[in-house]
C-alpha positions as YAML, in Angstrom:
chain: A
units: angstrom
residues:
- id: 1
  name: UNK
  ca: [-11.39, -18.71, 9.62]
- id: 2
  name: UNK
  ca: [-11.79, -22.01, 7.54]
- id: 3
  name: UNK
  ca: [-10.01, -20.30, 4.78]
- id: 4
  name: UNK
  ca: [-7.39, -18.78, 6.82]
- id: 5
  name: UNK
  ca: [-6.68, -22.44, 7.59]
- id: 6
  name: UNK
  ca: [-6.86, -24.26, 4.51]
- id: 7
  name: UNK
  ca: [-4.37, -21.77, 3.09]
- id: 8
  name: UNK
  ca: [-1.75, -22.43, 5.55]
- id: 9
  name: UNK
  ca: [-2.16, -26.21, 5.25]
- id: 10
  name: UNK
  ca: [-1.88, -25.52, 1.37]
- id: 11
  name: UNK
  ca: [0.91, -23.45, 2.00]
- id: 12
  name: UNK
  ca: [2.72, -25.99, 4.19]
- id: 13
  name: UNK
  ca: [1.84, -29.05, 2.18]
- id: 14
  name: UNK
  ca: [3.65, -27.01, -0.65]
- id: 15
  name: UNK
  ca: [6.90, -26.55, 0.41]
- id: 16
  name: UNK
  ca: [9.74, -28.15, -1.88]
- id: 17
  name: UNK
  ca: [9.09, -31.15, -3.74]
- id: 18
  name: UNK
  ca: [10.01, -32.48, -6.46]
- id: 19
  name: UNK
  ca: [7.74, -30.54, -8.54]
- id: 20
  name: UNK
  ca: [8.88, -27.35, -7.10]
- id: 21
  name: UNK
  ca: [11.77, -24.24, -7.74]
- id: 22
  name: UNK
  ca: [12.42, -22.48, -5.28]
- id: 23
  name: UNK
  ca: [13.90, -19.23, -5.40]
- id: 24
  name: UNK
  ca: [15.88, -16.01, -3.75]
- id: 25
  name: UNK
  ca: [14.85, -14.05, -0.81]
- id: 26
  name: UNK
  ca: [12.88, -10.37, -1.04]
- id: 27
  name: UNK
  ca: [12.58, -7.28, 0.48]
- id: 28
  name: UNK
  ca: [9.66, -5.00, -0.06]
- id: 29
  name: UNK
  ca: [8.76, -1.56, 0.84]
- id: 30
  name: UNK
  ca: [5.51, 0.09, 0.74]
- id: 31
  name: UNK
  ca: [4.17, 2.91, 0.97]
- id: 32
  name: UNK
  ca: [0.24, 2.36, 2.56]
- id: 33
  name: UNK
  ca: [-2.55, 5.41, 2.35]
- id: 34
  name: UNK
  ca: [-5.51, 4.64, 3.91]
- id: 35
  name: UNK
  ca: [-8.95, 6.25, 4.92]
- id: 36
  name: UNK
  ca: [-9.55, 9.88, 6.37]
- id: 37
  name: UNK
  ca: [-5.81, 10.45, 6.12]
- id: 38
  name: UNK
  ca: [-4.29, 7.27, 7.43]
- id: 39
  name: UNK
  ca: [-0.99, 6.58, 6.14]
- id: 40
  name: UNK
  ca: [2.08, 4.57, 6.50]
- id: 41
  name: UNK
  ca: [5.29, 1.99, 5.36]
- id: 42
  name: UNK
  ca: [5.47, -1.32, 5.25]
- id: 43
  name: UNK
  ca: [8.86, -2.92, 5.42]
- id: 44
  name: UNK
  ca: [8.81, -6.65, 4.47]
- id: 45
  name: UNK
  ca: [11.26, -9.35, 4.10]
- id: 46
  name: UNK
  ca: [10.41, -12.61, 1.81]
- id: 47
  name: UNK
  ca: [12.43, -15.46, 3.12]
- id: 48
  name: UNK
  ca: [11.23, -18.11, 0.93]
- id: 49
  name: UNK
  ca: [9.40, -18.50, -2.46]
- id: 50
  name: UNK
  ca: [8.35, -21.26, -4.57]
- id: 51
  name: UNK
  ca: [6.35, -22.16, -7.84]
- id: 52
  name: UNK
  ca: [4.19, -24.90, -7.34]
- id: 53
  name: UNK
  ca: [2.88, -27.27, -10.13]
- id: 54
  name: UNK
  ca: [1.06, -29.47, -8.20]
- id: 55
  name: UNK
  ca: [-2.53, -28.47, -8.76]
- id: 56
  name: UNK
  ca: [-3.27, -29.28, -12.28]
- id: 57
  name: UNK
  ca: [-6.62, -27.62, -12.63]
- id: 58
  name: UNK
  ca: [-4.82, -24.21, -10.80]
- id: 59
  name: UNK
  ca: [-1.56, -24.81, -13.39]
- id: 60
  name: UNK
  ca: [1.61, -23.25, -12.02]
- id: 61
  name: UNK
  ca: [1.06, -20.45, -9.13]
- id: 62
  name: UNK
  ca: [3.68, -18.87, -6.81]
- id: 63
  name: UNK
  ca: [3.82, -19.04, -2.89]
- id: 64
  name: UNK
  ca: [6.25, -17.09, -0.68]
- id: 65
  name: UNK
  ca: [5.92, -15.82, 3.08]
- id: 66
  name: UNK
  ca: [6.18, -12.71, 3.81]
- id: 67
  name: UNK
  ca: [7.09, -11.59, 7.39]
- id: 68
  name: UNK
  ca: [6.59, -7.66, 7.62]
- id: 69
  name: UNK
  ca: [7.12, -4.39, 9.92]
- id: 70
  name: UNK
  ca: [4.12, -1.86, 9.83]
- id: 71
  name: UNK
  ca: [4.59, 1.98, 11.07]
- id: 72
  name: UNK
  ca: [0.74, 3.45, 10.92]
- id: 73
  name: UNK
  ca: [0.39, 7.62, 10.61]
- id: 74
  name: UNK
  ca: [-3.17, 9.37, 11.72]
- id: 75
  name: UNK
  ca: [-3.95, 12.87, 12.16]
- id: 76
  name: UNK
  ca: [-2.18, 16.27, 11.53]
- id: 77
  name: UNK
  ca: [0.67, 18.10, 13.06]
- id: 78
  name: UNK
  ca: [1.05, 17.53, 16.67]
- id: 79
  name: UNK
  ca: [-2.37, 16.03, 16.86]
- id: 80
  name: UNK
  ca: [-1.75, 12.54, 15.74]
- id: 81
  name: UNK
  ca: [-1.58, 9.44, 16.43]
- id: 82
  name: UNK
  ca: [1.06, 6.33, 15.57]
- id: 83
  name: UNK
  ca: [0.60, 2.26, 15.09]
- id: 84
  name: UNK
  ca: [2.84, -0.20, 14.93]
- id: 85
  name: UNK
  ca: [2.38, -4.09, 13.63]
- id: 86
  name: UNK
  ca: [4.27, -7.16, 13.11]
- id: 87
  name: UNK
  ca: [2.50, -9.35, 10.27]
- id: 88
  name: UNK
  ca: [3.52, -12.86, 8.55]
- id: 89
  name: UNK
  ca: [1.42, -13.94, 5.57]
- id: 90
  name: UNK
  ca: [1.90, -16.88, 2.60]
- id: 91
  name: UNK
  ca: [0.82, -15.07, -0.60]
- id: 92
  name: UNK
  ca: [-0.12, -16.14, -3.27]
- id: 93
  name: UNK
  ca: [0.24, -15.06, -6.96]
- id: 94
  name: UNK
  ca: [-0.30, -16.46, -10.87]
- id: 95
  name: UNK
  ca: [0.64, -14.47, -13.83]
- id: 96
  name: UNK
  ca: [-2.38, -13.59, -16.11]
- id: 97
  name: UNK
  ca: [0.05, -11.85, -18.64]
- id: 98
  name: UNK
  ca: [2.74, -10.06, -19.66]
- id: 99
  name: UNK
  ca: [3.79, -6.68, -21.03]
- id: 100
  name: UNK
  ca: [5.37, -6.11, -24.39]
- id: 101
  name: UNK
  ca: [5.94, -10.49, -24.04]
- id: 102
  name: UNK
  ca: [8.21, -9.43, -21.63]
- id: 103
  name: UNK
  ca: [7.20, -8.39, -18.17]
- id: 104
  name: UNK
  ca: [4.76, -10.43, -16.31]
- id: 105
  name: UNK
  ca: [1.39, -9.39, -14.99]
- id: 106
  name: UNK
  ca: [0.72, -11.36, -11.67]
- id: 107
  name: UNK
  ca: [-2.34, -10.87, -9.46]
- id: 108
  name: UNK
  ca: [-1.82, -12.21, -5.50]
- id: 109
  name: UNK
  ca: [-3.61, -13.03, -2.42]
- id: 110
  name: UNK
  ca: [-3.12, -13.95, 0.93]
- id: 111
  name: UNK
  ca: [-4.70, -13.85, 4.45]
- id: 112
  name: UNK
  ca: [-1.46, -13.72, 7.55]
- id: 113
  name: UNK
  ca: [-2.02, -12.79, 10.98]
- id: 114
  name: UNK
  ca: [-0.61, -9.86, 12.59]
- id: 115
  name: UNK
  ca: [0.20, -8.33, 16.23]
- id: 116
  name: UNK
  ca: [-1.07, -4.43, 16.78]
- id: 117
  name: UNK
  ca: [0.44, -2.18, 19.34]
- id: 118
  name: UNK
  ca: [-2.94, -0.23, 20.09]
- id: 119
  name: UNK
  ca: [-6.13, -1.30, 19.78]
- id: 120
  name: UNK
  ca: [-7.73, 2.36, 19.60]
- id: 121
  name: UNK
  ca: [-6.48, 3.49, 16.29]
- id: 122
  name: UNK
  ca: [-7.81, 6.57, 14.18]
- id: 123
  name: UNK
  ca: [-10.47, 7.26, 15.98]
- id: 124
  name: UNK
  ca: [-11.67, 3.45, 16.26]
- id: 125
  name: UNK
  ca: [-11.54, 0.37, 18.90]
- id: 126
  name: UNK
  ca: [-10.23, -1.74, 16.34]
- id: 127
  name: UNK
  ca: [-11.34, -4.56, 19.41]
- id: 128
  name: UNK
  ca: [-8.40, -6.41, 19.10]
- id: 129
  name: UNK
  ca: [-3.80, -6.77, 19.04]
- id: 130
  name: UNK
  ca: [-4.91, -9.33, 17.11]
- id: 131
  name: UNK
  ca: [-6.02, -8.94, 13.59]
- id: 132
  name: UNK
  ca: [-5.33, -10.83, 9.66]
- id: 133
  name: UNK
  ca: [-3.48, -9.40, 6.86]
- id: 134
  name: UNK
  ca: [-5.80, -9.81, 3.73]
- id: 135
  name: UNK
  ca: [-4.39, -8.60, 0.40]
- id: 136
  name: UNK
  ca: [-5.68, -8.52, -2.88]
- id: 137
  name: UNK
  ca: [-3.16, -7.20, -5.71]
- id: 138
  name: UNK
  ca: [-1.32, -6.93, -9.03]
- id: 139
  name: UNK
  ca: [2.21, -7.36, -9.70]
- id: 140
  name: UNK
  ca: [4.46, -6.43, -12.84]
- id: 141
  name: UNK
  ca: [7.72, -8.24, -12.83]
- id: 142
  name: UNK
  ca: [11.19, -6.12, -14.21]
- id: 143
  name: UNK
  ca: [14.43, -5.94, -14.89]
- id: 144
  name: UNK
  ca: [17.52, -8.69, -14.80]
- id: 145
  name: UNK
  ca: [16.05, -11.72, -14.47]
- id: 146
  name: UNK
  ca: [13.22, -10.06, -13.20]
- id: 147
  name: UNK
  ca: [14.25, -9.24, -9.86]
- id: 148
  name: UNK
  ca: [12.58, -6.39, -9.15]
- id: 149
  name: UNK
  ca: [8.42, -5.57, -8.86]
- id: 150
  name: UNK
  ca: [6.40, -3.02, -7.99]
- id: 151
  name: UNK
  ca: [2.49, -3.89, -7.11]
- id: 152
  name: UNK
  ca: [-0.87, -2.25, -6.54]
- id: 153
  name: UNK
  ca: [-2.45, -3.59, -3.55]
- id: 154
  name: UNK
  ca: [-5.60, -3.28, -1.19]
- id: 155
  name: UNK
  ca: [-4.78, -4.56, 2.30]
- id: 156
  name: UNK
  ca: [-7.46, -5.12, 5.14]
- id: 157
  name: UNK
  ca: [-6.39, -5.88, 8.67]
- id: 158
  name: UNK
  ca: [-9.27, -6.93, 10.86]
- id: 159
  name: UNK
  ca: [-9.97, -8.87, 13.54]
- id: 160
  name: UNK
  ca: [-12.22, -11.56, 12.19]
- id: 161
  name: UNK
  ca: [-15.12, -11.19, 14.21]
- id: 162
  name: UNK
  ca: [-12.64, -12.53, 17.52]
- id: 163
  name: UNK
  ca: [-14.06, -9.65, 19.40]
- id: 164
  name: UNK
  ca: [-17.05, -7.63, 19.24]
- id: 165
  name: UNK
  ca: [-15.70, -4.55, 18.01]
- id: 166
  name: UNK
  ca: [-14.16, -4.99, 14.31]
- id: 167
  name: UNK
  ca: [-14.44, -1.71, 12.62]
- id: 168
  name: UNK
  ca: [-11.14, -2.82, 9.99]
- id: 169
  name: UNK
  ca: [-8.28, -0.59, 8.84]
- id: 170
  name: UNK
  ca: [-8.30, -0.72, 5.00]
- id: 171
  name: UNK
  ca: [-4.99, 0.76, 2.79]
- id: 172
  name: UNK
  ca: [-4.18, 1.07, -0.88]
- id: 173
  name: UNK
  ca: [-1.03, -0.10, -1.21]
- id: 174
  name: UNK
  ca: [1.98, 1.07, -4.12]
- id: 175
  name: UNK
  ca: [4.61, -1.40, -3.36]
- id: 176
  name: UNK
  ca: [8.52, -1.62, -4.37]
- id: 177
  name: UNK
  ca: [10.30, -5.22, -3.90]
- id: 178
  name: UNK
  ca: [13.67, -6.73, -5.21]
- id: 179
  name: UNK
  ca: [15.19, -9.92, -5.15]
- id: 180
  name: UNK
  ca: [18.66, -10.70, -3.85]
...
């Protein structure tokens, strides 16, 4: 939890300054498969980015917000189940390199909260509506001006320990986004 809040005072501290560019607004789909069969999509909207300079030691990093719909898939056929969550996360992300000197190579992270429809889910109590968005991923920047993305991710949404039962829902993620 102390993490979850130093990252959104980071986050907030960090909006424009003078040693910040901001740039254009996202959207993102993905597509998430998860454990024992549990899929789904992810549609995302990024209202807001920014590259911050302000942390010498860190040297230039990027921070947008990402506010996202979630449509969850269990089971087979006529047997299964659906999910549905509303999630807003600050992410962050540094490039570590680039392909052919050309394309950059970004890992990200971020920790959001999110708002679940059902709290028995694929066979779990999942305990909570309420549960974080954790992400850990890599990014490769393309195209004009290097507008569009695609990214590797592994998202966990759990509850945190705010309620007894905290089993977790974890995805690999393949993710499509494009600036506009």
């Amino acid at each position: 939890m102390r993490w979850l809040v130093l990252i959104l005072a980071i986050s907030f501290v960090s909006l424009p300054s003078t040693n910040v560019v901001a740039s254009q607004q996202a959207v993102a789909i993905d597509y998430l498969h998860g454990e024992s069969g549990l899929t789904g999509i992810r549609l995302a909207y990024r209202p807001y980015q920014t590259q911050i300079a302000t942390f010498e030691w860190l040297g230039e990093f990027d921070v947008y917000w990402e506010a996202s719909v979630n449509f969850w898939e269990f089971g087979q056929d006529n047997q299964h189940e659906t999910n549905y969550a509303i999630a807003l996360s600050p992410v962050f992300s540094k490039q570590f390199d680039s392909l052919y000197g050309k394309y950059p190579l970004k890992w990200e992270f971020g920790i959001g909260v999110s708002l679940i429809t059902d709290t028995r889910f694929a066979g779990k109590n999942i305990g909570s509506h309420y549960q974080f968005e954790d992400r850990l991923g890599l990014i490769l920047e393309f195209g004009e001006q290097l507008a569009k993305s695609v990214a590797v991710r592994y998202m966990h949404y759990s509850n945190g320990g705010l309620n007894d039962d905290n089993p977790g829902l974890d995805f690999l993620s393949l993710t499509y986004a494009r600036e506009f």
